[in-house]
C-alpha positions as CSV (number, residue, x, y, z in Angstrom):
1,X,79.3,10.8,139.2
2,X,80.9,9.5,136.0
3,X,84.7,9.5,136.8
4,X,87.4,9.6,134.3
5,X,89.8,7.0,132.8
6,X,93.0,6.6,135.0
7,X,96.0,5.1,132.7
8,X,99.4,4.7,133.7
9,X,101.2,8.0,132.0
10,X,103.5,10.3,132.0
11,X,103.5,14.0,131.6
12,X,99.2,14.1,131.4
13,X,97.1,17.3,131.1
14,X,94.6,18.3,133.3
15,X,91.3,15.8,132.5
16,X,88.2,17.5,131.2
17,X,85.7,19.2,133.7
18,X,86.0,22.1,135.9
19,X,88.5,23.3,137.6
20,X,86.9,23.5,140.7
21,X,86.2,20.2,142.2
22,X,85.1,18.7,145.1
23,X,86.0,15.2,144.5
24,X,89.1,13.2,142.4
25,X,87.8,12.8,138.8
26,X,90.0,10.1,138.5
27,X,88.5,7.3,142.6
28,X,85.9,10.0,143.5
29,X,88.0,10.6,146.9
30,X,86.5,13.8,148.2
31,X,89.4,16.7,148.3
32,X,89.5,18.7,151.1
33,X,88.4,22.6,150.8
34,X,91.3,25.5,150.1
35,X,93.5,22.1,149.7
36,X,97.1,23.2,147.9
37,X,97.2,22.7,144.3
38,X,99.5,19.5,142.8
39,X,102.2,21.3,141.0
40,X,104.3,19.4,138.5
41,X,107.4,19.7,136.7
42,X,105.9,21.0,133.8
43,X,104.4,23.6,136.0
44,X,100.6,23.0,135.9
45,X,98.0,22.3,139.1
46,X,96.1,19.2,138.8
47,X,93.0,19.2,140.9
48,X,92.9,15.2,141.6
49,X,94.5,13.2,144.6
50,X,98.0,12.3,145.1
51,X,97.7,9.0,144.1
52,X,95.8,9.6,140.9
53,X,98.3,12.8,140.4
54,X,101.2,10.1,140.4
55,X,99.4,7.5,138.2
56,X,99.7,10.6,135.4
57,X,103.1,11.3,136.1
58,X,105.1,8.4,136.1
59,X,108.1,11.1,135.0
60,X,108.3,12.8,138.6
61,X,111.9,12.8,140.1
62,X,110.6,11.6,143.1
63,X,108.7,8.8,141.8
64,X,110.4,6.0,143.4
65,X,110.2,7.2,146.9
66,X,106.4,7.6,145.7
67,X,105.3,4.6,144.5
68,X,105.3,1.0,143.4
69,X,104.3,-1.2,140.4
70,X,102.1,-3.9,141.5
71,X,100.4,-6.6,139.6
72,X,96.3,-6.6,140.4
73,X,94.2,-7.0,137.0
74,X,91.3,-7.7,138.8
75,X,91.0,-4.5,140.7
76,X,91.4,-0.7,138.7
77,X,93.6,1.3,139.5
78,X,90.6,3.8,140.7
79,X,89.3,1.6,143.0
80,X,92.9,0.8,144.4
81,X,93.8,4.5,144.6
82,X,90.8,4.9,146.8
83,X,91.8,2.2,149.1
84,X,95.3,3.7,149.0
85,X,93.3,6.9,150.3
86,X,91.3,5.2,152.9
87,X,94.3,3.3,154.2
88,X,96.5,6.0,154.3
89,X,93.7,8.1,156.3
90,X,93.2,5.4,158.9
91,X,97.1,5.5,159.3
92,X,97.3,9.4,159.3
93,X,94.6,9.5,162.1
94,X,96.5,7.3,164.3
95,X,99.8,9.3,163.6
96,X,101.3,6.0,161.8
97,X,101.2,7.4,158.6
98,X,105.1,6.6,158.0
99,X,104.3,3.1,158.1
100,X,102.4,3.2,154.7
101,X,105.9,3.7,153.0
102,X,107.5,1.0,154.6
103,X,105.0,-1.2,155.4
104,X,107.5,-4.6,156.5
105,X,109.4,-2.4,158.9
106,X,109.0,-4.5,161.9
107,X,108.9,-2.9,164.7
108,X,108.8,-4.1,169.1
109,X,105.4,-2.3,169.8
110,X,103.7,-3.9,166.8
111,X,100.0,-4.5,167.0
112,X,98.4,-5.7,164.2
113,X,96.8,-3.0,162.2
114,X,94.1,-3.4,159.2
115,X,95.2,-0.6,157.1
116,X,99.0,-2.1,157.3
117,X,98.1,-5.3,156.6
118,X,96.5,-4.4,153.7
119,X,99.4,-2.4,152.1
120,X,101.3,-5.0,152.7
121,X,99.2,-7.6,150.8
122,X,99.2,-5.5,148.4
123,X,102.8,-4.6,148.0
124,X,103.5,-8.4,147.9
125,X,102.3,-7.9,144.2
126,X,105.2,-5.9,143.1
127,X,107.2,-9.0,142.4
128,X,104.8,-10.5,140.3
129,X,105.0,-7.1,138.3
130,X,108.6,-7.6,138.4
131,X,108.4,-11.2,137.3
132,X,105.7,-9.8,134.6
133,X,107.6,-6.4,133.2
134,X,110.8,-7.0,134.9
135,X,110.8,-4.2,137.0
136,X,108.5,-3.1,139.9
137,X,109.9,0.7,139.3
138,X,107.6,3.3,138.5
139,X,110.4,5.4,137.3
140,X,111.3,2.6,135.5
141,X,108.0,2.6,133.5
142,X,108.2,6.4,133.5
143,X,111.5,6.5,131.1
144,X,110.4,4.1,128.9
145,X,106.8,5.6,128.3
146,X,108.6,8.9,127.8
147,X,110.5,7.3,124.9
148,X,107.8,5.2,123.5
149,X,107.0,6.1,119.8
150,X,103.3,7.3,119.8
151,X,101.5,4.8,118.6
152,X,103.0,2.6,121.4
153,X,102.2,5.0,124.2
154,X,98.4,5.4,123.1
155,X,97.9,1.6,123.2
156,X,99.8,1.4,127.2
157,X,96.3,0.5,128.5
158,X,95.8,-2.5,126.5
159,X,99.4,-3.6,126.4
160,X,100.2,-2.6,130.4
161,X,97.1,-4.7,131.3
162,X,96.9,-5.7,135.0
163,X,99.7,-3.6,136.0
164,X,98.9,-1.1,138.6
165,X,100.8,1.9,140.6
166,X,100.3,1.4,144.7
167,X,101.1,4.8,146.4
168,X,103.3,4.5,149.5
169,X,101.7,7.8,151.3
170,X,104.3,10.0,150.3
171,X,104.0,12.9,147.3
172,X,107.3,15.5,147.2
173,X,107.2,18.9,146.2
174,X,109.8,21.1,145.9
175,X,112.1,18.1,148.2
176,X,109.2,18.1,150.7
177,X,106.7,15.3,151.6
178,X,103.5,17.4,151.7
179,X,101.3,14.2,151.8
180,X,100.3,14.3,155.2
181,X,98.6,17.8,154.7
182,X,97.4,16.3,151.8
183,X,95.6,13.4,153.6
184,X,94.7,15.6,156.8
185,X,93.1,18.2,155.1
């Protein structure tokens, strides 16, 4: 399966191809069956996972609670949305699911988990992003690519370079985290 470029953007169409899939064009994550369309702002369904939906729109209100900017050149941001999948998954199925958004919340009963542990290695890359761009805020990103003259905006892959967005298990529509359907399913 040949999957489709993934760029940090804001306000993106639907990608080429059908518009009924079984799998993310974007990480190849399979999507669950009769699973609830992705409705944006702008009113269109996207038929891709949450965190490839969020890579495409950095200009969500909700954003922020989403998702981070990390620093990780030497993985795509495909490959690291499917990790975000499979980790969030393995945290779903053991009803921790919460912990993917705050993943240094300490808490008494703590055993150490391999899905956590890995979220948090990789949102220890957010201050390099933040050391790199100044800013480790999606929205952040969002605004400024949503003011970028054009010629600017079609060159973000080249000039963003290494700079990824790690989702924090959570995707908001209209004020409601619907992720954990989204991950169950």
């Amino acid at each position: 399966m040949r999957l489709e470029p993934l760029v940090l953007s804001v306000c993106e169409g639907e990608p080429p191809g059908g518009a009924t899939r079984r799998s993310c064009p974007f990480c190849g994550v399979r999507l669950a069956e009769g699973r609830e369309p992705l409705f944006h702002a702008d009113g269109f369904d996207e038929a891709s996972c949450a965190p490839c939906s969020l890579v495409r729109h950095l200009e969500r209100e909700t954003i922020a609670e989403e998702a981070v900017l990390i620093w990780l050149p030497e993985m795509t941001q495909s490959a690291l949305n499917a990790l975000a999948n499979r980790a969030h998954r393995l945290l779903a199925a053991e009803g921790a699911l919460y912990l993917a958004a705050s993943p240094f919340s300490v808490t008494r009963s703590y055993v150490a988990n391999p899905a956590i542990e890995a979220i948090r290695a990789i949102e220890m890359r957010s201050a390099e992003a933040e050391a790199r761009f100044g800013t480790a805020s999606p929205r952040v990103l969002g605004q400024a690519l949503l003011r970028a003259e054009p010629k600017l905006y079609a060159e973000r892959a080249r000039r963003l370079g290494g700079l990824r967005l790690w989702s924090r298990g959570r995707f908001f529509v209209a004020g409601e985290d619907v992720y954990p359907r989204l991950i169950a399913a």
